[in-house]
FIPA-979395 format. One record per residue: residue number from 1; residue in three letters; x, z, y of N, C-alpha, C in turn. Coordinates in nm, 4 decimals. Each point is the difference from the previous one (the first is absolute). Example, Ala and Ser with C-alpha at 12.3 -4.5 7.8 and 13.67 -1.06 7.14 Angstrom:
> 1; ALA; 1.3190; 0.7800; -0.5690; -0.0890; 0.0000; 0.1190; 0.0900; 0.0000; 0.1200
> 2; SER; -0.0350; -0.0720; 0.1050; 0.0820; 0.0060; 0.1190; -0.0770; 0.0730; 0.1090
//
This chain:
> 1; UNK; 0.0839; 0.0000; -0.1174; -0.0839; 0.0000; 0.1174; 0.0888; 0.0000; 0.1242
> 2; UNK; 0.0024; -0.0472; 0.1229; 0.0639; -0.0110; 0.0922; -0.1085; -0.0135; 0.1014
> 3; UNK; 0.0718; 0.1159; 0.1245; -0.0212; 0.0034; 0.0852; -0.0366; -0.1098; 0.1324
> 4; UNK; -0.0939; 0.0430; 0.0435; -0.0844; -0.1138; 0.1180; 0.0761; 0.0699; 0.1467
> 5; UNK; 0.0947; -0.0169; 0.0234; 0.0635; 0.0811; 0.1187; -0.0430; -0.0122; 0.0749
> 6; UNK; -0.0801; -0.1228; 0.0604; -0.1060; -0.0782; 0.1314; -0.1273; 0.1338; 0.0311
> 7; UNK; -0.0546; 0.0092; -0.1662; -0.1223; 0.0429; 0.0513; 0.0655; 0.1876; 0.0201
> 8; UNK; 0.0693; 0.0552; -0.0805; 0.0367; 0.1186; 0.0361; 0.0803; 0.0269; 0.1552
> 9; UNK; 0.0506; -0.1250; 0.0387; 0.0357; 0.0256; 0.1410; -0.1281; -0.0248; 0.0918
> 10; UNK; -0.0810; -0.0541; -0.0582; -0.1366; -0.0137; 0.0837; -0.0905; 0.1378; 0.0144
> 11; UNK; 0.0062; 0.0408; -0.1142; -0.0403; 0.1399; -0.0304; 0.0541; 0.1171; 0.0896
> 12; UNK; 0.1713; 0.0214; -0.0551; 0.0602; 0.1124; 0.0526; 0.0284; 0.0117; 0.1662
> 13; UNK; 0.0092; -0.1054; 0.0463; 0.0186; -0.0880; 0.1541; -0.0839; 0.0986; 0.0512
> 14; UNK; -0.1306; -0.0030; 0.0325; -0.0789; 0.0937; 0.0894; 0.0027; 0.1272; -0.0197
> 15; UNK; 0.0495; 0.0277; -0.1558; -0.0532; 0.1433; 0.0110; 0.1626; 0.0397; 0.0368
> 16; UNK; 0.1131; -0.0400; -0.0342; 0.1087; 0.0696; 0.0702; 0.0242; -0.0353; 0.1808
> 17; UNK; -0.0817; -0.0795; 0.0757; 0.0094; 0.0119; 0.1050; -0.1078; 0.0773; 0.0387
> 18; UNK; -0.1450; 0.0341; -0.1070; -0.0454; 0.1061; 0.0910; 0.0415; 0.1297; -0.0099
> 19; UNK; 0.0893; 0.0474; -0.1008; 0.0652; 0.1462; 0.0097; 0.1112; -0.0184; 0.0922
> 20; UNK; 0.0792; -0.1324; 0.0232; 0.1148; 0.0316; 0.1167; -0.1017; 0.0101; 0.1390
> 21; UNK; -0.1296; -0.0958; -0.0299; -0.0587; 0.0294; 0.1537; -0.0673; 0.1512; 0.0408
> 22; UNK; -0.0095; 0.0827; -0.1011; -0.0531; 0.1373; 0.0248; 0.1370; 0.0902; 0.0257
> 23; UNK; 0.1100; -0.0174; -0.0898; 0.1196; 0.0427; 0.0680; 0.0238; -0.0212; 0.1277
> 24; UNK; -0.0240; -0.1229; 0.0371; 0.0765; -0.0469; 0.1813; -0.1134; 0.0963; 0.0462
> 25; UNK; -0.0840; -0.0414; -0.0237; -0.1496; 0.0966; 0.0892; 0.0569; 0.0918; 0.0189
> 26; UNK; 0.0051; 0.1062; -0.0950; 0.0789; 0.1503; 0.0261; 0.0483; -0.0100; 0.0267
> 27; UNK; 0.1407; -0.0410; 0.0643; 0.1246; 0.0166; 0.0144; -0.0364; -0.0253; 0.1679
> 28; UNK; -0.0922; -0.1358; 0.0306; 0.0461; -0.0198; 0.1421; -0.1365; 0.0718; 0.0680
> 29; UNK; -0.0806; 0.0666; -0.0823; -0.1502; 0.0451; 0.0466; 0.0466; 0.1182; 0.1173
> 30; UNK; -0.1063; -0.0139; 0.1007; 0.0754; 0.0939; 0.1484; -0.1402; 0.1063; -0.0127
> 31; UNK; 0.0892; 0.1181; -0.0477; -0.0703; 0.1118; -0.0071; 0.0485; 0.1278; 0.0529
> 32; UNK; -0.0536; 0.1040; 0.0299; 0.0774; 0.1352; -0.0093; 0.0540; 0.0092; -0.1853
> 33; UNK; 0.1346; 0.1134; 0.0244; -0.0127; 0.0516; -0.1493; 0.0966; 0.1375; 0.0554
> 34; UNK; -0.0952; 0.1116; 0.0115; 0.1009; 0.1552; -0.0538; 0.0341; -0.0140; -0.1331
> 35; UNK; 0.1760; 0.0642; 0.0099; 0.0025; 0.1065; -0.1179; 0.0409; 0.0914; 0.0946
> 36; UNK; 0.0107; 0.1151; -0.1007; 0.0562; 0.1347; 0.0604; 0.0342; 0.0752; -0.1380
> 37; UNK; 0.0741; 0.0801; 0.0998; 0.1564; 0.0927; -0.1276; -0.0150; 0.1203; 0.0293
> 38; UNK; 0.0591; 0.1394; -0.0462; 0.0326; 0.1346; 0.0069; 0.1221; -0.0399; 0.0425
> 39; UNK; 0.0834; 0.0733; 0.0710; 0.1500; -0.0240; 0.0100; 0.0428; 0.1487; -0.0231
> 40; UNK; -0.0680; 0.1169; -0.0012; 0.0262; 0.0986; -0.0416; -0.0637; 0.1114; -0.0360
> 41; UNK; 0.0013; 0.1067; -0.0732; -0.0966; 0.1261; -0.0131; 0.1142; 0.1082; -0.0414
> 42; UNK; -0.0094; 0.0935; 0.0899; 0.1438; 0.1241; -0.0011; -0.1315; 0.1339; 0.0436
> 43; UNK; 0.1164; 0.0938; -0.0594; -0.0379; 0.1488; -0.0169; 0.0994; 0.0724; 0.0869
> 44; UNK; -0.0567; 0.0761; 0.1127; 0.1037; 0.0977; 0.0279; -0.0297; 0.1038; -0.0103
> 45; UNK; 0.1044; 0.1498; -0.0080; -0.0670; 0.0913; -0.0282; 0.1070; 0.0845; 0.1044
> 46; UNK; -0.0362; 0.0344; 0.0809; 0.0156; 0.0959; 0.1532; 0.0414; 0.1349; -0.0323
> 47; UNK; 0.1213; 0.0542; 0.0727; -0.0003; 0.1356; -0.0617; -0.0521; 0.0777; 0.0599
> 48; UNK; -0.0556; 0.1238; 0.0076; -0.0950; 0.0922; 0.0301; 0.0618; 0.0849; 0.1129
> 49; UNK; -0.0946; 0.0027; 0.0527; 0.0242; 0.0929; 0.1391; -0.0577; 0.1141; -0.0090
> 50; UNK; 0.0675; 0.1149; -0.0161; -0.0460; 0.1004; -0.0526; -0.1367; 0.0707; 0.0930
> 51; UNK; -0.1047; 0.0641; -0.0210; -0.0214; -0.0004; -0.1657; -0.1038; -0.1178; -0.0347
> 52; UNK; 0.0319; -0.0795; -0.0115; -0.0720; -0.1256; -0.0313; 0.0449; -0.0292; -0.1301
> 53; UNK; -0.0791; -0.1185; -0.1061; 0.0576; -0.0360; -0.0801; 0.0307; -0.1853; 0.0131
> 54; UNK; 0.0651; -0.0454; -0.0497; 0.1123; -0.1064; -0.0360; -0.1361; -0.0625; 0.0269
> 55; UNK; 0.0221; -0.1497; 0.1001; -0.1209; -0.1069; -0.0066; 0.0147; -0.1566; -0.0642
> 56; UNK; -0.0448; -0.0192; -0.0504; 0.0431; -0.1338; -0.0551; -0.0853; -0.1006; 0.1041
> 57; UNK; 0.0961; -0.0632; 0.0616; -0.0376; -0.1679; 0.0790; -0.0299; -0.0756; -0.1127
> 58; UNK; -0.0621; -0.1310; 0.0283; -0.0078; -0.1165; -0.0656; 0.0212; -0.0882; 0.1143
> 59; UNK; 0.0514; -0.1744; -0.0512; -0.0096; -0.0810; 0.0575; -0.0273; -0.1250; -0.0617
> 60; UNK; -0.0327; -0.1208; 0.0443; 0.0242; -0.1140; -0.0765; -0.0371; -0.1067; 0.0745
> 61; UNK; 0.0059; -0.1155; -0.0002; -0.0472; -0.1060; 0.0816; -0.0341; -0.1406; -0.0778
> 62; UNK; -0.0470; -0.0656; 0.0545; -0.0666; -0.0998; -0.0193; 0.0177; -0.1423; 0.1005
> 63; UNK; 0.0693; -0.1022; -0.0803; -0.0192; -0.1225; 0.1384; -0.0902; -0.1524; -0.0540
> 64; UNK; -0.0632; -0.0240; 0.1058; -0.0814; -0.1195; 0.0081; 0.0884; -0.0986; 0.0750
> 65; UNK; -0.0110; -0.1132; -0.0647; 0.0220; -0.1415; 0.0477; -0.0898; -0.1030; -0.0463
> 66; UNK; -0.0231; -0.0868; 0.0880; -0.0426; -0.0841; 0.0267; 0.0573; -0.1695; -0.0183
> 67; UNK; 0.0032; -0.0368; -0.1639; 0.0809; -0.1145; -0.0316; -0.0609; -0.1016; 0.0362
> 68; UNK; -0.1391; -0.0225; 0.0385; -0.0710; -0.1483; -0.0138; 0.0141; -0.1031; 0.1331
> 69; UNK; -0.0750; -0.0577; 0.0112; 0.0639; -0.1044; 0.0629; -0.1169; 0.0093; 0.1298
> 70; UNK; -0.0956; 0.1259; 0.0203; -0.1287; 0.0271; 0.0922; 0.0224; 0.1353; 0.0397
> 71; UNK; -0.0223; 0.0434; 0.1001; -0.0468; 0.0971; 0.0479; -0.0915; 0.0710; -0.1308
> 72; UNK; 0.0251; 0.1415; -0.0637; -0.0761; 0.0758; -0.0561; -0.1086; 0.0887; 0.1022
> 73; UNK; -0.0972; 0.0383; 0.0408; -0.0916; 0.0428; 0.0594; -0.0840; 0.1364; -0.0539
> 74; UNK; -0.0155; 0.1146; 0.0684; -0.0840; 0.1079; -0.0754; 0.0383; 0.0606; -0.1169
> 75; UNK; 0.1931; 0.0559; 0.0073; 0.0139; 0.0402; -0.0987; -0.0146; 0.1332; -0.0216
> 76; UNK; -0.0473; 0.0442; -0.0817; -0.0133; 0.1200; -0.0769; 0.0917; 0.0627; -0.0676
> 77; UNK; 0.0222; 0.1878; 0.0649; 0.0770; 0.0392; -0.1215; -0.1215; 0.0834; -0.0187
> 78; UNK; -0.0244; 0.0276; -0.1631; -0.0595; 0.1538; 0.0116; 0.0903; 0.0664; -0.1005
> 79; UNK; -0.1043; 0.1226; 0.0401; 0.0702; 0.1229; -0.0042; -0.1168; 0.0856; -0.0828
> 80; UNK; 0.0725; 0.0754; -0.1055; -0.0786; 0.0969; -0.0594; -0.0042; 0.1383; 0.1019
> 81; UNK; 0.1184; 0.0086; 0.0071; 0.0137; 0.1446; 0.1248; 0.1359; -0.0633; 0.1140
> 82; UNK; -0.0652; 0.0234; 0.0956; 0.1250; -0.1069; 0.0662; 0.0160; 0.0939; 0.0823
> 83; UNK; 0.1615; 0.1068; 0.0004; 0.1017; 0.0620; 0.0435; -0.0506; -0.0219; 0.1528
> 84; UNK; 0.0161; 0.1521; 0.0756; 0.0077; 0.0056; 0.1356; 0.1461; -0.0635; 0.0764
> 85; UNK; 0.0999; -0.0120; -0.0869; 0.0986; -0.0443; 0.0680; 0.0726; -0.1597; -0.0551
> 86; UNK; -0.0507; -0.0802; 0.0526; 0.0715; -0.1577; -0.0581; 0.0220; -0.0210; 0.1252
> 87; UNK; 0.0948; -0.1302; -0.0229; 0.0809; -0.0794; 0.0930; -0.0301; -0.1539; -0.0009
> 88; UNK; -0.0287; -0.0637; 0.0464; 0.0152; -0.1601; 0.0025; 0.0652; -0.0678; 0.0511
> 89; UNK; 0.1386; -0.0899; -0.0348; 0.0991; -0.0419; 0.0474; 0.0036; -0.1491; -0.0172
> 90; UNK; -0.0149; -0.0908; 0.0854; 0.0415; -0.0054; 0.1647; -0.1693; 0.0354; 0.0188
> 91; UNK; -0.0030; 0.0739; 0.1029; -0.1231; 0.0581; 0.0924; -0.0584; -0.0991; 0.0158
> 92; UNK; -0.1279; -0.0403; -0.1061; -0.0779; -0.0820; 0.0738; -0.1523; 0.0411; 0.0212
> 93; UNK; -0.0742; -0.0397; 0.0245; -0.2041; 0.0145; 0.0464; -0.0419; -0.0002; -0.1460
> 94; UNK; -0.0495; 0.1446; -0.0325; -0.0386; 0.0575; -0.0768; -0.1193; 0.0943; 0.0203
> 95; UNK; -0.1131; 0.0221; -0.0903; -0.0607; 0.0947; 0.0078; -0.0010; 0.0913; -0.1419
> 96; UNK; -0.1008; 0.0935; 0.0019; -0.0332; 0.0789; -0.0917; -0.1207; 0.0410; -0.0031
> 97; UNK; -0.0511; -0.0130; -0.1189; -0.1836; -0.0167; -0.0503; -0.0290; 0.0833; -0.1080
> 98; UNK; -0.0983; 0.0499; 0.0459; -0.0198; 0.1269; -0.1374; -0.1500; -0.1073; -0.0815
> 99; UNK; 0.0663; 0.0650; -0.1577; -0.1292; -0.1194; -0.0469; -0.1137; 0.0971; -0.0630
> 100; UNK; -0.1016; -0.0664; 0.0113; -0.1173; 0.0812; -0.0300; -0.0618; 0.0658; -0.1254
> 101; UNK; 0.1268; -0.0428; -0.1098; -0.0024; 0.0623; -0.1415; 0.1403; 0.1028; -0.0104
> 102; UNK; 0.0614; 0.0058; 0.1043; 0.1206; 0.0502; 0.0060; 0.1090; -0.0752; 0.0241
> 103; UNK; 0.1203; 0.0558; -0.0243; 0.1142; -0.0608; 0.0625; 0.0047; -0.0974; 0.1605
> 104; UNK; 0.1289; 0.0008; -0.0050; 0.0063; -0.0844; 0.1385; 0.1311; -0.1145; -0.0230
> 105; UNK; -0.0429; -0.0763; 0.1079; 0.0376; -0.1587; 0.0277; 0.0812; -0.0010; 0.1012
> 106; UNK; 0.1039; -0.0738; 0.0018; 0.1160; -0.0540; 0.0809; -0.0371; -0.1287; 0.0153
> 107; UNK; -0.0414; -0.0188; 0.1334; -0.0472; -0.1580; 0.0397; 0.1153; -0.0668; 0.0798
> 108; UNK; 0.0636; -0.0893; -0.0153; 0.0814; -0.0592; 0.0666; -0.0944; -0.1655; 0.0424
> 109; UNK; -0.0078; -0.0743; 0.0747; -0.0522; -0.1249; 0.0856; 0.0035; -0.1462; -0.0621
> 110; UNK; 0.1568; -0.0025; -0.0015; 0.0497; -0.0591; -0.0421; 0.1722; 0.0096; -0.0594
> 111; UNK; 0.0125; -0.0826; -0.1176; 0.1904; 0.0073; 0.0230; 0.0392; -0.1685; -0.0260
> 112; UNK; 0.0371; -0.0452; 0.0788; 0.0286; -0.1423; 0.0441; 0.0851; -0.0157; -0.1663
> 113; UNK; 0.0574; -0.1529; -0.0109; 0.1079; -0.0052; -0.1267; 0.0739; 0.0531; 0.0617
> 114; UNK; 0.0646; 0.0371; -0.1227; 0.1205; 0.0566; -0.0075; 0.0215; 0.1049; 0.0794
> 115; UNK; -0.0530; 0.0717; 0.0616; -0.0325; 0.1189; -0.0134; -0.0250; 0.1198; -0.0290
> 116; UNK; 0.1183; 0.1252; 0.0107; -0.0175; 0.1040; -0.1386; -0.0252; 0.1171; 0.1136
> 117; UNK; -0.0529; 0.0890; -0.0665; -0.0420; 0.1492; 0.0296; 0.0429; 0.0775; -0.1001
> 118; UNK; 0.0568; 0.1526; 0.0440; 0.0252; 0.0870; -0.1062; -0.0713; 0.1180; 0.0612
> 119; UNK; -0.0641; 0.0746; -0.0724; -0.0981; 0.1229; 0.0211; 0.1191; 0.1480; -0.0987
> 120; UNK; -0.0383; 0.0469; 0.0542; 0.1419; 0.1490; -0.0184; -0.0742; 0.1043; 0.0217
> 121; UNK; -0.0089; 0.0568; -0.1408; -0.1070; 0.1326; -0.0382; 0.0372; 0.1383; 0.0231
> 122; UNK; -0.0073; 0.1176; 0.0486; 0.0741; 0.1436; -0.0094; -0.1353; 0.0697; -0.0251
> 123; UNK; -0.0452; 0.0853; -0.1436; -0.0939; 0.0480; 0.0007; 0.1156; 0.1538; -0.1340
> 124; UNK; -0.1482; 0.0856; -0.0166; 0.0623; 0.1036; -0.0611; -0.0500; 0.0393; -0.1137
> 125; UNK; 0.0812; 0.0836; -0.0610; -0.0568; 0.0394; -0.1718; -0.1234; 0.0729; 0.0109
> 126; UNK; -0.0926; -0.0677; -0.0311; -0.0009; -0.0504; -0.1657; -0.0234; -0.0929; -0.0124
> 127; UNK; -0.0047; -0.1174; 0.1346; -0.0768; -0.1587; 0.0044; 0.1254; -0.0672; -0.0667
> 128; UNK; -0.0147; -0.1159; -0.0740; 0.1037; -0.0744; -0.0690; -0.0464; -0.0878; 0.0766
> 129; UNK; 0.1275; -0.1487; -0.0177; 0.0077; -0.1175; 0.0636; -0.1483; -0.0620; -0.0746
> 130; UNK; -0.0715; -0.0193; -0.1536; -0.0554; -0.0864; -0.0340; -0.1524; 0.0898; 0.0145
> 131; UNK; 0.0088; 0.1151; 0.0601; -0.1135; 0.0423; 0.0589; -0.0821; -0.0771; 0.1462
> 132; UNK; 0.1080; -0.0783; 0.0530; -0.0454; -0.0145; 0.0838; -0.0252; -0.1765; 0.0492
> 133; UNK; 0.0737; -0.1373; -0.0393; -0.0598; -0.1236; 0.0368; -0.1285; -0.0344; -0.1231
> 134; UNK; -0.0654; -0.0593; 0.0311; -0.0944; -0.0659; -0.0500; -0.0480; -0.1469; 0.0040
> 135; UNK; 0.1298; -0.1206; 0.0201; -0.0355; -0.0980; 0.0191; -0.0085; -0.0693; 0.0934
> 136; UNK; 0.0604; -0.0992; 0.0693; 0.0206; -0.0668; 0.1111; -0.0626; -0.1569; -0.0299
> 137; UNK; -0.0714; 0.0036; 0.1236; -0.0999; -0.1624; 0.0057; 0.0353; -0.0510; 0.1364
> 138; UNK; -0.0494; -0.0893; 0.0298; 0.0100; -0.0584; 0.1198; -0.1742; -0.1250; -0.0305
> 139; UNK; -0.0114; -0.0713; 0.1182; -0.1490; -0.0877; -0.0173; 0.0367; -0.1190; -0.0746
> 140; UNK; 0.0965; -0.0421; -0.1090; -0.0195; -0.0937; -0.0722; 0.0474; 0.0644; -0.1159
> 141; UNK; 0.0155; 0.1184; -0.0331; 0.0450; 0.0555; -0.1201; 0.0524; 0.1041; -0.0021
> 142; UNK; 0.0887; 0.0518; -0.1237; 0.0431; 0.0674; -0.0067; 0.1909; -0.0178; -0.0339
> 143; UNK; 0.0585; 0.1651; 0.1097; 0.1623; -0.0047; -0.1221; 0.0740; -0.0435; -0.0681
> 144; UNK; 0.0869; -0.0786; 0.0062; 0.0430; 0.0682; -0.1603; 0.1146; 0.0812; 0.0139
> 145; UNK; -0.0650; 0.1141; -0.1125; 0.1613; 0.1014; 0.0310; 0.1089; -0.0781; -0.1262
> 146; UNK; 0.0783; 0.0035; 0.0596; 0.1317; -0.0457; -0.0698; 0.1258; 0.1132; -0.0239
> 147; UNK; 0.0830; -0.0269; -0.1209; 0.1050; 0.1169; -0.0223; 0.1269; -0.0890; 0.0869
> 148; UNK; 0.0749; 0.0760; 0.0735; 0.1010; -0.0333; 0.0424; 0.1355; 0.0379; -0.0815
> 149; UNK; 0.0883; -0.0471; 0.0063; 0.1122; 0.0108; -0.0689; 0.1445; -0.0436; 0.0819
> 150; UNK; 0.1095; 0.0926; 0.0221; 0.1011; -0.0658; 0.0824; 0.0574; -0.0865; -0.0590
> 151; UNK; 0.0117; -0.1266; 0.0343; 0.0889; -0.0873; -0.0651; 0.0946; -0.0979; 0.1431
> 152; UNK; 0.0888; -0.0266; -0.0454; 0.1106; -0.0727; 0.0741; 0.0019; -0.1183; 0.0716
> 153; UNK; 0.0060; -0.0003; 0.1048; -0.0855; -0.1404; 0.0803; 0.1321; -0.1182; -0.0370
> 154; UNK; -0.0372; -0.0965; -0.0435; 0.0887; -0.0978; -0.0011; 0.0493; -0.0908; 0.1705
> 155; UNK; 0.0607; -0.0869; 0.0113; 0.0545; -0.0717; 0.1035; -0.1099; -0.0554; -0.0256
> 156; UNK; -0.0233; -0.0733; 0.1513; -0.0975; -0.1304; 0.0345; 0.0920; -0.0867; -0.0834
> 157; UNK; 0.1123; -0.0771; 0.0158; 0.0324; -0.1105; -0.0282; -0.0004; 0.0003; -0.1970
> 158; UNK; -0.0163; 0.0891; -0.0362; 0.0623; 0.0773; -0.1427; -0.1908; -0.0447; -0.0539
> 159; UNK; -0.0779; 0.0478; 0.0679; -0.0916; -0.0545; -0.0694; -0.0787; -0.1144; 0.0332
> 160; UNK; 0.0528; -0.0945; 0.1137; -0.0347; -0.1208; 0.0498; 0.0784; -0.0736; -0.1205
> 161; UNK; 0.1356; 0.0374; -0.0138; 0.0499; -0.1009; -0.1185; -0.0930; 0.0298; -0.1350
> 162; UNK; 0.0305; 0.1194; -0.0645; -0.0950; 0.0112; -0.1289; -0.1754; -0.0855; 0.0284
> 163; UNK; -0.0101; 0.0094; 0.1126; -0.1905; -0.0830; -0.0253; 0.0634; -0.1153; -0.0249
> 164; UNK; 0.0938; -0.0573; 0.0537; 0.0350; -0.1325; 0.0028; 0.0231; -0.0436; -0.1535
> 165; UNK; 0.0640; 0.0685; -0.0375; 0.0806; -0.0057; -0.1694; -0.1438; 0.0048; -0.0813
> 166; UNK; -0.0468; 0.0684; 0.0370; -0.1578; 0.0191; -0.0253; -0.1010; -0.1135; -0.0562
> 167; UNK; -0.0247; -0.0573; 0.1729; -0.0439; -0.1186; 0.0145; 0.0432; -0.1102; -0.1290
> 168; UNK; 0.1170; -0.0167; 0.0655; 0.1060; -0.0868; -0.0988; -0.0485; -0.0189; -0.1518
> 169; UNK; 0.0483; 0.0887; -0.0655; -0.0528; 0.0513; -0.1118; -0.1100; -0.0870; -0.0445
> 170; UNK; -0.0979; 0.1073; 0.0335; -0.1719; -0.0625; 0.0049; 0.0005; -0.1606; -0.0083
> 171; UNK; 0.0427; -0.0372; 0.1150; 0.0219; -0.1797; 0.0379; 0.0552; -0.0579; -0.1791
> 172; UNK; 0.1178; 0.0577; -0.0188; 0.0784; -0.0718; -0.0573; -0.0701; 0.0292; -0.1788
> 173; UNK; -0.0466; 0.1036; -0.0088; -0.0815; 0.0328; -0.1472; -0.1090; -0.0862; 0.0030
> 174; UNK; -0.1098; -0.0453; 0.1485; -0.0925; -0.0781; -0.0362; 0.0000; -0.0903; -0.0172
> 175; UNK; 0.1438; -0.0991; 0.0461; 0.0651; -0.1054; -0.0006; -0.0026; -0.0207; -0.1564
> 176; UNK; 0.1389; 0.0660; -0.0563; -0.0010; 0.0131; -0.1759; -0.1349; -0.0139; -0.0530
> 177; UNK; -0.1006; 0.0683; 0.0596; -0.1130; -0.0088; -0.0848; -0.0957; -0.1410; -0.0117
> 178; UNK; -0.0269; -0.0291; 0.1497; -0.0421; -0.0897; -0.0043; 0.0689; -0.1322; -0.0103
//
């Protein structure tokens, strides 16, 4: 039996340009997109001023950015119990909203692309760090929290060549193939 290559390229033809055309979609689609990270959660424990006993601080923080290619609008942090003392760094137009089943909301306006905010928690024992966010939205969605990890920034030119070698590659395997 042998293959009809005509009609299977007639076949496969649309449907592999409509998954590259839903790829390009995503890729060049102009949207907001948060993620946001913890960058830290620490314990301190204060020594006592007599006659007091020993206090344990907490801290931890949290940063939002803004990767997409739109203005994000109406973002939301909430909060299960949201600490009398936070920080928001760089100072921007913010409010605070108590919600009507409980907890409260960190409203920020907008955060343009590329755009990051970090929020910086100081609250006390017995509240823990995961006592207290509840989820960050904005008006086309939601978050995503992501794990961060330090890793080693390469050179611009160091990974302009590797895409290239990259490219290459790709080119030269579909070549062989076809």
């Amino acid at each position: 039996m042998t293959i009809d290559w005509i009609a299977v390229s007639t076949i496969a033809g649309p449907i592999i340009a409509l998954f590259l055309g839903i790829m390009l979609d995503r890729f060049l689609e102009r949207r907001p997109n948060l993620i946001a990270y913890f960058t830290h959660a620490s314990a301190f424990s204060l020594p006592p001023a007599p006659p007091a006993v020993s206090v344990i601080v907490h801290t931890h923080g949290i940063v939002i950015k803004n990767i997409g290619k739109r203005p994000a609008t109406d973002i939301r942090v909430r909060h299960l119990t949201l600490p009398r003392n936070f920080v928001i760094f760089p100072n921007i137009e913010h409010r605070v909203e108590d919600l009507p089943g409980g907890g409260t909301e960190i409203v920020f306006p907008v955060l343009v692309p590329s755009e990051q905010i970090s929020i910086s928690y100081l609250y006390f024992h017995p509240l823990f760090f995961d006592q207290i966010h509840n989820g960050i939205r904005h008006s086309e969605g939601f978050a995503t929290e992501v794990t961060t990890l330090p890793t080693p920034q390469y050179p611009t030119w160091l990974r302009n060549t590797l895409s290239s070698l990259l490219i290459l590659g790709i080119i030269a395997l579909f070549y062989v193939i076809v």
